[in-house]
Each structure stands twice: as structure tokens, then as C-alpha cells.
C-alpha positions in Angstrom: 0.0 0.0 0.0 3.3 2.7 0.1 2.1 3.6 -3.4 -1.1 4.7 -2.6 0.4 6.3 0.5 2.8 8.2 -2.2 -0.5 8.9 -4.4 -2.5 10.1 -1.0 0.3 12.4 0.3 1.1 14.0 -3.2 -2.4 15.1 -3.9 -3.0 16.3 -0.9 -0.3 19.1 -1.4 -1.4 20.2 -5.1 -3.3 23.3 -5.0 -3.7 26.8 -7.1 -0.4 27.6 -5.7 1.6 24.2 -6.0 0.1 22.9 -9.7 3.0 22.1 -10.9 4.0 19.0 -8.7 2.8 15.4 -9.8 2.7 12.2 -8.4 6.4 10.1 -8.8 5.5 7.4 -11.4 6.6 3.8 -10.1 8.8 2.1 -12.5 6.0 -1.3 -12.0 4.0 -1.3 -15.2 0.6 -2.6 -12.8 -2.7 -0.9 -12.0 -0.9 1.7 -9.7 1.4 2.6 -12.8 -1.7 3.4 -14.5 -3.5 5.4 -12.0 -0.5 7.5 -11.1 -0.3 8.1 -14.9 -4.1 9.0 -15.0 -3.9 10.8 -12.2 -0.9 13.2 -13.2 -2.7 13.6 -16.7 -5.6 15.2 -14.8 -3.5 17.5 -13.1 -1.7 18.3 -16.5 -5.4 19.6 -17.8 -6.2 21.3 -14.9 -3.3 23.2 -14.6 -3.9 24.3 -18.0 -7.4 25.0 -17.4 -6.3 27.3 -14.5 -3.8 29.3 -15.8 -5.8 29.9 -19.2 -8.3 31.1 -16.5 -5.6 33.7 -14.8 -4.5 34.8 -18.2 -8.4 35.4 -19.1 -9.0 37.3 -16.1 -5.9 39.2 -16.2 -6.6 40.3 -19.7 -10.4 41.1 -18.8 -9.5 43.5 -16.0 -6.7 45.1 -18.1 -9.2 45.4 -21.4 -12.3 46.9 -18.8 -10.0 49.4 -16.6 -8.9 51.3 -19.6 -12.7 52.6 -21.1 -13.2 52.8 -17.4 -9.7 55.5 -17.0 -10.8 57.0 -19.8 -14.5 57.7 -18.7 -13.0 59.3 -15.1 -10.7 61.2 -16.8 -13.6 62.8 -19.0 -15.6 63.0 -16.2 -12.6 65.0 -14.2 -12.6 67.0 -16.9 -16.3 68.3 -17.6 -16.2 68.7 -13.5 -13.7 71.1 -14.2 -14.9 72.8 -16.7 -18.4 73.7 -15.9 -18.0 76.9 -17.3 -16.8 75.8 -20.8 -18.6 76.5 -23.8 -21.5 74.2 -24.9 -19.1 72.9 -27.9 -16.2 71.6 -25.4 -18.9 70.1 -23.2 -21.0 68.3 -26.0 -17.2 66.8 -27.2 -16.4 65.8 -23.7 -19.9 64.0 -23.7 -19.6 62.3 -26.7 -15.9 60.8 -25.7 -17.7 59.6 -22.2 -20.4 57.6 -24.2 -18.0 56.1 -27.1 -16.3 54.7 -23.7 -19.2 53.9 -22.4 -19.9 51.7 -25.8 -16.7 50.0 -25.8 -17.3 48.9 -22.1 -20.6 47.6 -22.6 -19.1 45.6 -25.5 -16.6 44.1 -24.2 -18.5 43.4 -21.3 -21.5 41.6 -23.6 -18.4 39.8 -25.8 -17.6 38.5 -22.3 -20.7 36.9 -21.2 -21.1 35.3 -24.5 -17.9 33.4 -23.9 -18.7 32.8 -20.2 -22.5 31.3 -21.4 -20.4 29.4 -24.4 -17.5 28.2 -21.8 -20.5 26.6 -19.2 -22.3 25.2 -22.0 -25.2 27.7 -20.9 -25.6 29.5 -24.6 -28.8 28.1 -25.6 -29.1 27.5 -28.7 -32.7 27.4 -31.4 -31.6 24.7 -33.7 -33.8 24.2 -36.3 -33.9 23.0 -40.1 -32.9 25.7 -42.3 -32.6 26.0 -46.3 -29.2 27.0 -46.5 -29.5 28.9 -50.0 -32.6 31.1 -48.2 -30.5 31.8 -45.3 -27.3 33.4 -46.9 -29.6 34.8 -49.3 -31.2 36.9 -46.5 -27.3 37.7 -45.4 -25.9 38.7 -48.8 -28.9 41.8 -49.3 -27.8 42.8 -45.4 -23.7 42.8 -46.5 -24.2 44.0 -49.7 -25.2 47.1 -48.1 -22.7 47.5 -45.8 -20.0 46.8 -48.3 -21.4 49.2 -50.6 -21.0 51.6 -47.8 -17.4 51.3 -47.7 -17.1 51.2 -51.3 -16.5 47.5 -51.5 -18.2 44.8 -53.6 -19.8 41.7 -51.4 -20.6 38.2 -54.1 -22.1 35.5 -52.6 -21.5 31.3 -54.4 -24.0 29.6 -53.5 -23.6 25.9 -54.5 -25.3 24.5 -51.9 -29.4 24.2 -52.5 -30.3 21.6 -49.2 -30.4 22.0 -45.7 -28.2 21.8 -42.2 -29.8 22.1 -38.6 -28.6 25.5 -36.9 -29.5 28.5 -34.9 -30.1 31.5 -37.8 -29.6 34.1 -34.7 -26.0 32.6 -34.0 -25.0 31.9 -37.2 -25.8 35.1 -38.5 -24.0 36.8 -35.2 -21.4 34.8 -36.5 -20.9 35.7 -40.1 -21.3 39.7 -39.6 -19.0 39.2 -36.9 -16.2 37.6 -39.7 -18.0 40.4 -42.4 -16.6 43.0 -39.9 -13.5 42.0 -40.1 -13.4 41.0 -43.6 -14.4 44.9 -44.3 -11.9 46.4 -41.9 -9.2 44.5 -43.6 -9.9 44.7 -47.3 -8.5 47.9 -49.2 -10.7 50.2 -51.4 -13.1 48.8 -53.9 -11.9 45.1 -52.9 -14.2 42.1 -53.0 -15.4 40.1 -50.2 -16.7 36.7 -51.3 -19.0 34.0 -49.1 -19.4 30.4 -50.5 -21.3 27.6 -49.6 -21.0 24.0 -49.8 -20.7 20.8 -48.3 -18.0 18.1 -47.4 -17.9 15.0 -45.7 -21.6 15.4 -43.9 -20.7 19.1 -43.1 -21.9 22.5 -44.3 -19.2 24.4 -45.3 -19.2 28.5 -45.6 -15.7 30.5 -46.9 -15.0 33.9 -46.5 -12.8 35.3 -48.3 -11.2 38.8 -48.7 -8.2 40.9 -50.4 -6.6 42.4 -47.5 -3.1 41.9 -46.4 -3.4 38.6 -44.5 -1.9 37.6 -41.1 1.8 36.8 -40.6 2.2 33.1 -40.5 3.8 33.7 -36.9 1.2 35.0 -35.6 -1.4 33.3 -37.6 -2.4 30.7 -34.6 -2.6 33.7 -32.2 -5.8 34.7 -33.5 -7.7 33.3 -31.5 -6.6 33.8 -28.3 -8.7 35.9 -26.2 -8.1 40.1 -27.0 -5.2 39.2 -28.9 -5.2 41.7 -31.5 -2.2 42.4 -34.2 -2.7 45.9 -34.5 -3.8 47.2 -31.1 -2.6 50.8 -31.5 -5.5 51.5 -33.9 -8.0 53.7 -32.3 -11.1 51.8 -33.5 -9.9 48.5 -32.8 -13.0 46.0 -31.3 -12.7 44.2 -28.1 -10.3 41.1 -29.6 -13.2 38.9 -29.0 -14.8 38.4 -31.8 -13.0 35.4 -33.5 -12.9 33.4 -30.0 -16.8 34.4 -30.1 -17.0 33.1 -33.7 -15.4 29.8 -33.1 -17.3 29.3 -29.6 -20.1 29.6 -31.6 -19.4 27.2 -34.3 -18.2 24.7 -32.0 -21.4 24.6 -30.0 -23.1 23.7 -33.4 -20.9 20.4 -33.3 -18.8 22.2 -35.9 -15.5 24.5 -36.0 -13.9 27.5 -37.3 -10.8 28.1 -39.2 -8.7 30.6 -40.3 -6.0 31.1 -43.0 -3.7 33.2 -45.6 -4.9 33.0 -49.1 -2.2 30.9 -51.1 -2.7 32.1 -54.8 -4.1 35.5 -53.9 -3.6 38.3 -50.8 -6.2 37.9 -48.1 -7.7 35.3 -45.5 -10.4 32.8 -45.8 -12.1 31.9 -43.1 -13.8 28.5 -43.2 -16.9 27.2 -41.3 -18.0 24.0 -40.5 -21.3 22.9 -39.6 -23.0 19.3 -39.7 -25.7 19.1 -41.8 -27.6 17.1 -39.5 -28.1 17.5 -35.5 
């Protein structure tokens, strides 16, 4: 019984401040072998586990005290200058609600992943013509390409039907059309296909922006990771995590890469067709 003595005495110690020690491994290759080996593997995940939740918090409290700075600092400011003239004061008040906006995104963009993290993002899943769906999409991006003097072509190969949430999905795609606009350059083309493969429903993105440096290519999605973070409209650096959470929750995932004969990304979905 020494082993499971060992086993006893080194999980008692591991804790959020000791995760790093595991259970000595006895050179017998017998049922204790195996449990030690389990048992260390479990402690492997939830270390990770834990310090992806430090990181996530750390970055949360970093990305929330800045709109929150910046709305004091405004605030400071119209308390000291309550005799300023109508035009300062209307300026100040329209800094303190952009702030105001950003907070309440990021906060939203956070409760969406917390509901998608606990599994507690319900989800409408219902049968859906595909063709209709992005049908409806393509009139709503064609306007707001055309707005930024960009063209939007939809390829729709794909005439049947996949079980999904149209609320989600659609959250998702003007989500990756946000992007796809901020990135492309004037009077570029943004193009959405549809088809299947393998039992799965597959939707491409594709624009004619720069790309993403291979090297930081698999940051992408990490959680307000954002490659150019000294732009002043930059979003909350949630939106891709968002995107995939919400793919993934359909039984299906989200992908991301440079074009290879042309400049730009693609962006690949993929749902089941079936529940």
C-alpha cells in the first residue's frame, strides 16, 4: 500500500499555488502505474485549465480598466470645466459615451464566452434551407460593403439544408463580415461560398486584405489578442474566440488562413448538416 500512501500524500499538497508538482511514477508497469499516470494527466489539464483562466482574467481586468480610466478622466474633466462653452462640453460628452460603448461591448463579448464556456448558450436549432439563409445575409452585406465602397458576391452551390440557430450563425458571419471589411482595401471584393463536405456545411470567406503573418497566424484566437492594437477603432479582440465558440457549439468548427494564390484570408466554417 506505500504507493497509494505516495498517491495520498502528493495530492494532498497540489493546489492553485503548488500545480505544478505530480505524483512520482513507479517504474511497475501494474494498475498503480496506471492510476499514477491518469492521475498526473488530470492534473496536466487542470493546470492548463487554471492558468488559461488567470490569463483570461488578467486580460479582462486590463481590457475593462482602460474605457473605465478614460470615462473618469472625461468625467474630471467636464467637473472642471463647468463653465466651458456648450461645444467643449457636448465633445467631452460624446468621448464619455464612445467609452461607455466599448465597455458595454466588451462586457457583452464577455458573457457570450462565459455562457459558451458553461455550455449555458442556448441554442434554437432548427432546419434551415441553407441557399434562403445566406440569401437573406448577402442583401444585409451588400449594403454595408457598398457603404465602404467595397463589392460583397455571394456562391451559393449548396441548395439543401443543415440544422442550426439563424440568430447565432448570423451573429457569426457579420462578426467575420466585420472583419473582412476592416481589412480589405478600397473597392476590394469580399466573397462568401457555400458548400458541403464529408456530412458538413461548409461557408468561406474570403477577402483581399493583407493577411496575417504566418507567426502570428495561430494567435488569432486567443482571447483580446489583436495584431494591431494601437488602432484607435480597434474591437474588443473577441470576436474570433466568439466566432469559433459559436461554431463549435453547433458540433462544428472555425478556421482561419492566408490566401495561397491571392492576398487575403479565408475563413472556413463548419457545420453538420444534420443534429
Amino acid at each position: 500500500l506505500k504507493p497509494i500512501s505516495t498517491i495520498e500524500k502528493t495530492a494532498s499538497r497540489i493546489s492553485a499555488k503548488n500545480m505544478s508538482e505530480r505524483i512520482p511514477s513507479p517504474s511497475t508497469e501494474d494498475e498503480v502505474a496506471r492510476l499514477t499516470t491518469l492521475l498526473n494527466s488530470m492534473f496536466d489539464r487542470l493546470q492548463s485549465s487554471f492558468e488559461q483562466v488567470q490569463r483570461f482574467t488578467a486580460d479582462a481586468s486590463h481590457e475593462l480598466k482602460t474605457p473605465l480610466s478614460l470615462i473618469r478622466i472625461n468625467t474630471e474633466e467636464m467637473l472642471n470645466k463647468l463653465d466651458s462653452s456648450k461645444e467643449e462640453r457636448s465633445q467631452l460628452l460624446e468621448n464619455q459615451l464612445e467609452q461607455i460603448g466599448t465597455l458595454n461591448k466588451v462586457v457583452n463579448d464577455l458573457l457570450i464566452l462565459a455562457k459558451a464556456d458553461g455550455g449555458a448558450l442556448n441554442l434554437n436549432t432548427t432546419i434551415n434551407h441553407c441557399q434562403d439563409f445566406l440569401n437573406d445575409f448577402a442583401q444585409d452585406a451588400n449594403a454595408l460593403c457598398e457603404d465602404q465602397n467595397l463589392s460583397f458576391k455571394l456562391e451559393n452551390t449548396y441548395p439543401g439544408k443543415a440544422v442550426f440557430d439563424t440568430l447565432w450563425i448570423r451573429h457569426l458571419l457579420f462578426n467575420l463580415l466585420s472583419n473582412a471589411i476592416g481589412a480589405s482595401p478600397n473597392r476590394g471584393t469580399i466573397k462568401l461560398t457555400s458548400s458541403t463536405s464529408n456530412g458538413y456545411w461548409e461557408i468561406e470567406m474570403r477577402d483581399q486584405g493583407d493577411g496575417i503573418p504566418e507567426e502570428i497566424l495561430a494567435r488569432v484566437f486567443e482571447r483580446f489578442y489583436q495584431d494591431k492594437p494601437q488602432e484607435s477603432d480597434r474591437g474588443s479582440g473577441l470576436g474570433l474566440s466568439i466566432c469559433r465558440s459559436i461554431a463549435q457549439l453547433h458540433g462544428g468548427d472555425l478556421s482561419l488562413a492566408n490566401r495561397k494564390a491571392k492576398s487575403g484570408i479565408v475563413v472556413t466554417i463548419c457545420l453538420p448538416l444534420n443534429a
